[in-house]
Structure formats: structure tokens, C-alpha cells
N, C-alpha and C positions, 0 to 999 in steps of 0.2 A: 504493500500500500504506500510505502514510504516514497518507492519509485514511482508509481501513478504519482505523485503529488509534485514531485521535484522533475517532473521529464524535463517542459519545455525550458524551466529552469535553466538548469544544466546547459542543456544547447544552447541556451542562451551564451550562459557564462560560459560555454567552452570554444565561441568562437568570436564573444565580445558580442555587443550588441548598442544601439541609440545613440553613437559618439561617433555621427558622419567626418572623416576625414577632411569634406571640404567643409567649413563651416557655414549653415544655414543667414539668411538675412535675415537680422532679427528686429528691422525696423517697424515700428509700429505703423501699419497701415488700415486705410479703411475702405479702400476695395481692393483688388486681386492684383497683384503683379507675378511678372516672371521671376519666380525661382535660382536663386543662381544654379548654372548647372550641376548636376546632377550632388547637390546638397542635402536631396531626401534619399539616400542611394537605396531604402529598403522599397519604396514606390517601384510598384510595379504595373505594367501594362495589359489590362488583359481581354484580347481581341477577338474576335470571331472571322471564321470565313464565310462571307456573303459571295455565292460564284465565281469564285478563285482569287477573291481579294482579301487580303483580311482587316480589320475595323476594329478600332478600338469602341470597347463598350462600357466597360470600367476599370475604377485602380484598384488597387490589395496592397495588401504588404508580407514582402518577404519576412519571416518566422522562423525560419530553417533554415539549412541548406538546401530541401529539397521537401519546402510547405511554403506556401502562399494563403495567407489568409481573408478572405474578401467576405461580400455580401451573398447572402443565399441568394435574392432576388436577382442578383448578376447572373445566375444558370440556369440556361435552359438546354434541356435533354435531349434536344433536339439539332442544338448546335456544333459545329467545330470548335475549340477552341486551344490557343497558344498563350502563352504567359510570355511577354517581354519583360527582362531584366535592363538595369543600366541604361535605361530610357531619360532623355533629358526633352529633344523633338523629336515627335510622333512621324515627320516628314523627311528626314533625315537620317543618311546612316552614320552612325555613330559608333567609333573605337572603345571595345569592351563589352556595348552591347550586346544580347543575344537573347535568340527564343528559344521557347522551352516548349515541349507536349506534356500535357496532365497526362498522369498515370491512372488519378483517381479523383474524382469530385467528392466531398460530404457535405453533404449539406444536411444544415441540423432537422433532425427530425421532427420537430415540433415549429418547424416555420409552416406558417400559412396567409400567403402572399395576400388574399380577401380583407385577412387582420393583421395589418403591416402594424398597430400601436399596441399588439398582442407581444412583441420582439420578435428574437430570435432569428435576426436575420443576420444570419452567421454561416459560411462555409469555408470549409478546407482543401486544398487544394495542392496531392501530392504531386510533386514533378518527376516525370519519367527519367532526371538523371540529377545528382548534384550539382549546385551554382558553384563557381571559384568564386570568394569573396574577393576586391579589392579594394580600389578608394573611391570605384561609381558602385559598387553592389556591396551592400552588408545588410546585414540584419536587423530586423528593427526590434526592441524591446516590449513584451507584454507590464504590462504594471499588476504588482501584487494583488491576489484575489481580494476583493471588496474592497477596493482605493476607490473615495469619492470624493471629487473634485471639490473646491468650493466655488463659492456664485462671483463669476468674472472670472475662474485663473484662466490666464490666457495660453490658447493653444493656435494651432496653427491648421488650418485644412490644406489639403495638396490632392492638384488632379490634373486633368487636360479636360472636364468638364464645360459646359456649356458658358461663353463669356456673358450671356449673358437668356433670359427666358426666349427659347424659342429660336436662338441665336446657332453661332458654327461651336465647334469645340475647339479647344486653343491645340495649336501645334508644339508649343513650350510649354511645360513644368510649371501652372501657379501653384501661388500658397498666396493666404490670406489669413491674417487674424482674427480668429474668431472666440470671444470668448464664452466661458461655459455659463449657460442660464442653472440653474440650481432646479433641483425636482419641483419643489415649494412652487416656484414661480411658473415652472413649463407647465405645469398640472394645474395652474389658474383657468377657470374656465373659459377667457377670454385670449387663452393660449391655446396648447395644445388641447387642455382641457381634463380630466378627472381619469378617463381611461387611458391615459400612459402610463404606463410602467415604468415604476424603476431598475427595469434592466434599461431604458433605453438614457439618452447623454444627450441634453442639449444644447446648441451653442451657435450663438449670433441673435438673431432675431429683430435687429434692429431698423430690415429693412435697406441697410444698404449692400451689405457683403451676406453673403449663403452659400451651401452648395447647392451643383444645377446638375443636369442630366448627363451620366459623360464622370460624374466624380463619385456614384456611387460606389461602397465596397471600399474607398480608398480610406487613408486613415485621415485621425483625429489628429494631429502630433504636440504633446506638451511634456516641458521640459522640469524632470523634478528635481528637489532640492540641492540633489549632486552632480545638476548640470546634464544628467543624461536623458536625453530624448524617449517618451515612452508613448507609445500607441494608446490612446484610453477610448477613443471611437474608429468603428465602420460606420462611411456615411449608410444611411438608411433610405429616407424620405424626405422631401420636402412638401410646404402646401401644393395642393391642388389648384392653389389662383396665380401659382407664378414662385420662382427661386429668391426674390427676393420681398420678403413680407414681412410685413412688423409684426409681432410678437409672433411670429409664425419659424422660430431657429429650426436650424438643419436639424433634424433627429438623426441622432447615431449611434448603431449597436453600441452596449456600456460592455466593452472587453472583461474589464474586472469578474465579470458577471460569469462569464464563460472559459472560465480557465480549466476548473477540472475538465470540460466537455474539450477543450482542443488537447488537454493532454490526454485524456482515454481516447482520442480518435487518432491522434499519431504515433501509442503507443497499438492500437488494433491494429495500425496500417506499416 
């Protein structure tokens, strides 16, 4: 039992993890810019093929050497899909990058896509070979089981997501500031509202910066006390009236929330 508990742990700490080589821009902003390159190195790409082209659909984060962790609602069973590492532009070939073929989808068994504010919008995604880590590909860190944010700490979102409602997806790497709304507050009725869960993480809401279409499954990224980057959301959802909404923050899987379920599914797999 002692192993089930320390898996992802371990891999974490046995190959380092959330201390990007290049260091992240960490100016406070209040909409989206480009990323320096590839400063989130555990962001990953994760594409489909539509008729022999492939298309980004959403981002993840590397977890493993050879686990990607993204959104349930990013898979469907019907799809091709590749996992880009090392990714900075989506349009561009880039030294170091590479695709990967999934060995294995999980996706948690208690997602149901009808009840997106039910959670549980979480899946795993083994790769059919090990990453080489270097200084554009590492690992990204999970944060200890039941870590809850407080209201405002600031984190950061990252994707190639929609620039804007209805808009192209960006070819470059944003990140944007988005800080976390507190359960207390998402669960106002004039928020998200009484049926959110606290598995879920929310953050922004302010109307002018969100995620959009394009950044789901990608991470949350916020930086704890000892300076190391740690994953504490999967975007989720946004409103239904548009990506950018007042009291309407990005919802996103609460990682914390799901720790023992990604370690019993990569120690099954």
C-alpha cells in the first residue's frame, strides 16, 4: 500500500520535476501573451488526425516519462491520436520536439460528459515509448493530495487555445494569469453556482482573461513556497455565453483531488 501511495511521487522525485530550465515570464498580466519559448516544457500537444492531417485539440501535461495527463472530455474513441512533446509553435518544426503514439487512454471512470460540474474530468494517457527529458521536455509536478489553494494565489494557465470566443487558436505557447476564485465564492449562486464540486478549481473570472477552446486538459500552473512549479488544475469548462465572463472562471479538474486514482492507474498500466 505504501507503494500505491508514493508511485507518482517517486517518479516525480527520480527525475526532478516543476523547475523549467528556461525560466517562465512571470510578469503580471491581464490578458494572454506569448510564453517564452518553451518555459512550460511539461505542456504538451495533443492532436488528432482529421484525413491525414493532424490538429491540435488540446494540452496535458507531461507526469512521467511515458504518462500524459489531460482532460477526459479531450477523448474520443473514435479518434486518432499523437501526443506532441517540446512544443513551443504549433506551425513550426522545432529542434527537440517530437510525437509520441498513446499506448493506452484512461479515462476516469466516473466522468460523464452530460454532468461536466459532476468533475472528474481526468484522463491518463500512457505513451507507446519513453520521453528523453531535456531543457524543452520535463516533467511537470503533481501537488500533494488535498493542497487547497487560497482565494487569489496566483497561477498561471498555458495552451495554444482559442485567442479569443469563436476566434483561430494561437500558433505560440500562451500563458496568462489567472488567479484562483476560492470554492466559497465559485459556489455563489450568481457564479458557478451550489452544484460545483469541490473536486473542481476555479480561476479568473473576471471577464477579461479565461480559458477558450483549444486549452482544454492543459494545466493550471502555480508556483509553491519553494519556488517549484506545480500542476493544481486541468482546464475543464468554460461558460456557455463565451470564454470570457464575469464571475463565470475557467473551471478546472482540482488535481489534489485525484492523486491516488492517477497512481493506481499507472501502477495497473
Amino acid at each position: 500500500m505504501l507503494l500505491f501511495v508514493l508511485a507518482s511521487a517517486l517518479i516525480a522525485s527520480a527525475f526532478g520535476c516543476g523547475v523549467p530550465p528556461i525560466e517562465p515570464i512571470n510578469t503580471r498580466v491581464v490578458n494572454g501573451v506569448d510564453a517564452k519559448p518553451h518555459s512550460w516544457p511539461w505542456q504538451i500537444s495533443l492532436q488528432y488526425d482529421k484525413n491525414g492531417e493532424w490538429r491540435h485539440t488540446c494540452g496535458g501535461s507531461l507526469i512521467a516519462t511515458n504518462w500524459v495527463m489531460t482532460a477526459a472530455h479531450c477523448i474520443n474513441k473514435s479518434f486518432t491520436y499523437r501526443v506532441f512533446v517540446g512544443k513551443y509553435n504549433l506551425v513550426e518544426d522545432e529542434a527537440g520536439s517530437k510525437a509520441f503514439t498513446p499506448e493506452k487512454i484512461v479515462v476516469h471512470e466516473k466522468w460523464n460528459p452530460i454532468f461536466v460540474v459532476l468533475g472528474n474530468d481526468v484522463a491518463l494517457i500512457k505513451l507507446s515509448e519513453h520521453v528523453t527529458l531535456s531543457d524543452t521536455v520535463q516533467l511537470a509536478c503533481i501537488p500533494p493530495a488535498g493542497t487547497i489553494l487560497t482565494n487569489n494565489y496566483p497561477c498561471y494557465i498555458t495552451g495554444w487555445g482559442r485567442l479569443s470566443t469563436g476566434g483561430p487558436i494561437a500558433d505560440k505557447l500562451q500563458q496568462a494569469l489567472m488567479p484562483v476564485v476560492d470554492h466559497a465564492t465559485c459556489s455563489k449562486p450568481d457564479w458557478w453556482g451550489p452544484l460545483l464540486k469541490d473536486s473542481l478549481l476555479c480561476a479568473g473570472g473576471d471577464g477579461i482573461v479565461a480559458g477558450c477552446n483549444g486549452d482544454s486538459g492543459g494545466p493550471l500552473n502555480c508556483r509553491n513556497a519553494e519556488g517549484v512549479w506545480e500542476v493544481h488544475g486541468i482546464a475543464s469548462f468554460v461558460s456557455g455565453l463565451g470564454c470570457n465572463y464575469e464571475k463565470k472562471p475557467t473551471v478546472f479538474t482540482r488535481v489534489s483531488t485525484y492523486n491516488n486514482w492517477i497512481d493506481q492507474v499507472m501502477l495497473d498500466n
